[in-house]
TORPA-4810 file (N, C-alpha, C, O; in nm, 3 decimals):
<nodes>
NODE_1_1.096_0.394_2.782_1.170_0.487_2.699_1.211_0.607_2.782_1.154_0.655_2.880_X
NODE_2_1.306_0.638_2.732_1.403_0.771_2.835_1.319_0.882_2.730_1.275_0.875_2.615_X
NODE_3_1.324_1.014_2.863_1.301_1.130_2.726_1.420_1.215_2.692_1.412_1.308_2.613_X
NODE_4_1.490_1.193_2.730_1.624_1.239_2.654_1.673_1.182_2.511_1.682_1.073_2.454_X
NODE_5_1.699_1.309_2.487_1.731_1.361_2.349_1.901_1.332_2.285_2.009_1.369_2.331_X
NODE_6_1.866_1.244_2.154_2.047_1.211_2.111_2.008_1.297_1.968_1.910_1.280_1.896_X
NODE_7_2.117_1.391_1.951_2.150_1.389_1.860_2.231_1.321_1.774_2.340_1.287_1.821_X
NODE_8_2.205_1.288_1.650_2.282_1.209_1.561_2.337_1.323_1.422_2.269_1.415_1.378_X
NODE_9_2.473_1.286_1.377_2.504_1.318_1.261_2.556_1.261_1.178_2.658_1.200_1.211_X
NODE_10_2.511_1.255_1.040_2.537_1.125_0.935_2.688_1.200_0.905_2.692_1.322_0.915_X
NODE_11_2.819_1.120_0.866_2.936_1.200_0.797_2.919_1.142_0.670_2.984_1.198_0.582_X
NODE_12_2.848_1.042_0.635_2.942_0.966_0.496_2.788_0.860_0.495_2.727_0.808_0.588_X
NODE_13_2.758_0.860_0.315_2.664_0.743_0.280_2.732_0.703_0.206_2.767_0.761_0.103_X
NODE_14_2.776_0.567_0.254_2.799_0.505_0.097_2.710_0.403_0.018_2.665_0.300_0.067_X
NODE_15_2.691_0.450_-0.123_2.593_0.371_-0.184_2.666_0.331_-0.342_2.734_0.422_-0.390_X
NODE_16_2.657_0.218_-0.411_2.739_0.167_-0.512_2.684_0.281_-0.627_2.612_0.367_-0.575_X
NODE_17_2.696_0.290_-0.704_2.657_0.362_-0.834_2.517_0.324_-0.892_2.410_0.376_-0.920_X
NODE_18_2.586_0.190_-0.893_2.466_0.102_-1.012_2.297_0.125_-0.893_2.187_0.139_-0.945_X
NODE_19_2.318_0.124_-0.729_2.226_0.074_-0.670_2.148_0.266_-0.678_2.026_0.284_-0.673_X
NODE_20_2.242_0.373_-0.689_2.164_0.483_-0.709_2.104_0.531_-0.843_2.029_0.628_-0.858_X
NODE_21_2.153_0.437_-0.945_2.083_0.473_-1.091_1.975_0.372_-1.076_1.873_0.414_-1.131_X
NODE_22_1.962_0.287_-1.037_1.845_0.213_-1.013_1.735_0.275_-0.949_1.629_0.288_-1.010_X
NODE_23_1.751_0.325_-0.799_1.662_0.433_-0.734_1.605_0.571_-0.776_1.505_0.631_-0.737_X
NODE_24_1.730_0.613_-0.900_1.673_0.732_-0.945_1.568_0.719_-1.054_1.479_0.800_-1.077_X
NODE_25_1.602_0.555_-1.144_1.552_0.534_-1.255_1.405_0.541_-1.207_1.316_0.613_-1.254_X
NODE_26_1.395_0.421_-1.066_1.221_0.392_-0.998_1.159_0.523_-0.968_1.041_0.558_-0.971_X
NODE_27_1.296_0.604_-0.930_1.195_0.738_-0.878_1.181_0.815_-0.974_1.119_0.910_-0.925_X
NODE_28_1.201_0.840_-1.097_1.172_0.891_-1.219_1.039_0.815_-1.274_0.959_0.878_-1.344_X
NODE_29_1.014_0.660_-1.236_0.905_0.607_-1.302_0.805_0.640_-1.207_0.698_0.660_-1.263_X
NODE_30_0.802_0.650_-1.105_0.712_0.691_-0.962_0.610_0.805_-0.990_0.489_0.817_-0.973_X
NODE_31_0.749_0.917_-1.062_0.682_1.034_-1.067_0.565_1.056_-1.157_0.475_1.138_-1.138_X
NODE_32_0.586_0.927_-1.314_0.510_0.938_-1.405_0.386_1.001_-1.365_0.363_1.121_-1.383_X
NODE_33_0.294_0.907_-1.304_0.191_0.885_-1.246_0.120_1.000_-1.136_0.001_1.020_-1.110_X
NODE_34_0.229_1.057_-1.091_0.206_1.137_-0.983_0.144_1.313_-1.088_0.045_1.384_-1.075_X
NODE_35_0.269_1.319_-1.187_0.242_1.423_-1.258_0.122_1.389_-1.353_0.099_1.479_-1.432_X
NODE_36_0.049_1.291_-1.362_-0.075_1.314_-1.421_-0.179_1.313_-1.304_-0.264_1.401_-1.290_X
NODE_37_-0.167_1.225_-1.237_-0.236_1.324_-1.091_-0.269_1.467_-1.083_-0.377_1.523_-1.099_X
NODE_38_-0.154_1.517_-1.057_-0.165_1.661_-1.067_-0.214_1.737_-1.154_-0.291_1.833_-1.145_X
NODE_39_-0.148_1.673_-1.265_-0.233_1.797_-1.400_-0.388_1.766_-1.381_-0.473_1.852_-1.354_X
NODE_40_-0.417_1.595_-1.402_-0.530_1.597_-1.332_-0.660_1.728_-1.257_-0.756_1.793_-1.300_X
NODE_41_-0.590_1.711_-1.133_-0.650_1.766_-1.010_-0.624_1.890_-1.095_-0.696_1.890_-1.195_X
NODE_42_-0.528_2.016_-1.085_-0.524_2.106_-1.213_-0.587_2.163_-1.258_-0.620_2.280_-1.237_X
NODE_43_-0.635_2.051_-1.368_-0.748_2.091_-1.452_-0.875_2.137_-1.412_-0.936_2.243_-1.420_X
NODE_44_-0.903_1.982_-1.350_-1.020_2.050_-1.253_-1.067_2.136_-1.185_-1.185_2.170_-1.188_X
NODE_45_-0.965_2.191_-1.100_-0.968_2.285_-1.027_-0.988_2.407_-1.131_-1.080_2.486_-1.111_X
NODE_46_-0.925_2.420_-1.213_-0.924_2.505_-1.304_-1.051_2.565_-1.419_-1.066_2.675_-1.471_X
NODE_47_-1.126_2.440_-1.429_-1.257_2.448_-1.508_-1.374_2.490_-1.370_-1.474_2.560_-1.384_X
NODE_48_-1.322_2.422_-1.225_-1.443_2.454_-1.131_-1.423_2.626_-1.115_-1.519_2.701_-1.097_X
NODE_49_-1.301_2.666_-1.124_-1.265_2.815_-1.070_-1.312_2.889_-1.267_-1.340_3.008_-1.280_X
NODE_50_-1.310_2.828_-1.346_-1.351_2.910_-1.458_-1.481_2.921_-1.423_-1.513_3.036_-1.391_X
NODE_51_-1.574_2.830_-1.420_-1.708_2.813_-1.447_-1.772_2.931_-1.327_-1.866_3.004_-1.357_X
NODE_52_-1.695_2.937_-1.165_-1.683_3.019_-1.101_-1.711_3.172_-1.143_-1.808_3.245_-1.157_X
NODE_53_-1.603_3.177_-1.151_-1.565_3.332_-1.192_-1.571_3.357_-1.334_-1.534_3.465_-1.379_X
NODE_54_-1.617_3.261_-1.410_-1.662_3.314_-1.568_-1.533_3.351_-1.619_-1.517_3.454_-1.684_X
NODE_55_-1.426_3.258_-1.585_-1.283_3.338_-1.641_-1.294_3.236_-1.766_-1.346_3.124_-1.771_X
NODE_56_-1.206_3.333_-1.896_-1.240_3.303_-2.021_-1.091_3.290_-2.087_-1.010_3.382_-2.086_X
NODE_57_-1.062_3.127_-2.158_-0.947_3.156_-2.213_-0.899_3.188_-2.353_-0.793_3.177_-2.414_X
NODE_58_-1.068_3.251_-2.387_-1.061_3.333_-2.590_-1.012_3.445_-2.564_-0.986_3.508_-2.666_X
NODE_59_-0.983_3.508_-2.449_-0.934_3.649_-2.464_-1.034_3.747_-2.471_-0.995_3.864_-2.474_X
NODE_60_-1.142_3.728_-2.473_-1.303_3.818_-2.473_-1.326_3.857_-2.366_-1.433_3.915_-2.348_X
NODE_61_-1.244_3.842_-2.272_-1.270_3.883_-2.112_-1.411_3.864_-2.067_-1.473_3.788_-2.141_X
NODE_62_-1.469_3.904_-1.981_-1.606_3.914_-1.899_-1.696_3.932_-2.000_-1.667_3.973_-2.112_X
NODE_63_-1.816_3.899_-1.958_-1.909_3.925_-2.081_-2.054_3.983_-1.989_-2.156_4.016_-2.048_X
</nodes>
């Protein structure tokens, strides 16, 4: 392998319609999963940092 450097620049993608509503549809179903992941993790994090710091969500502040 050479170590010289190519730059490349894309001008133009072409992709049919139908084949990018398909990719957006999978990547819309992808995400399902991902965003309960997160809220997931979230939560957790969120009850370990309450239990922590005794943070309270009745509004009674510190006790």
């Amino acid at each position: 392998m050479s170590d010289e450097r190519r730059e490349v620049v894309v001008v133009d993608v072409k992709i049919p319609f139908v084949s990018m509503v398909i990719l957006l549809v999978k990547w819309a179903i992808a995400a399902i999963p991902a965003i309960i992941i997160l809220s997931v993790l979230a939560a957790a994090a969120s009850m370990v940092l309450g239990g922590v710091l005794h943070w309270n969500w009745m509004g009674r502040g510190m006790v």
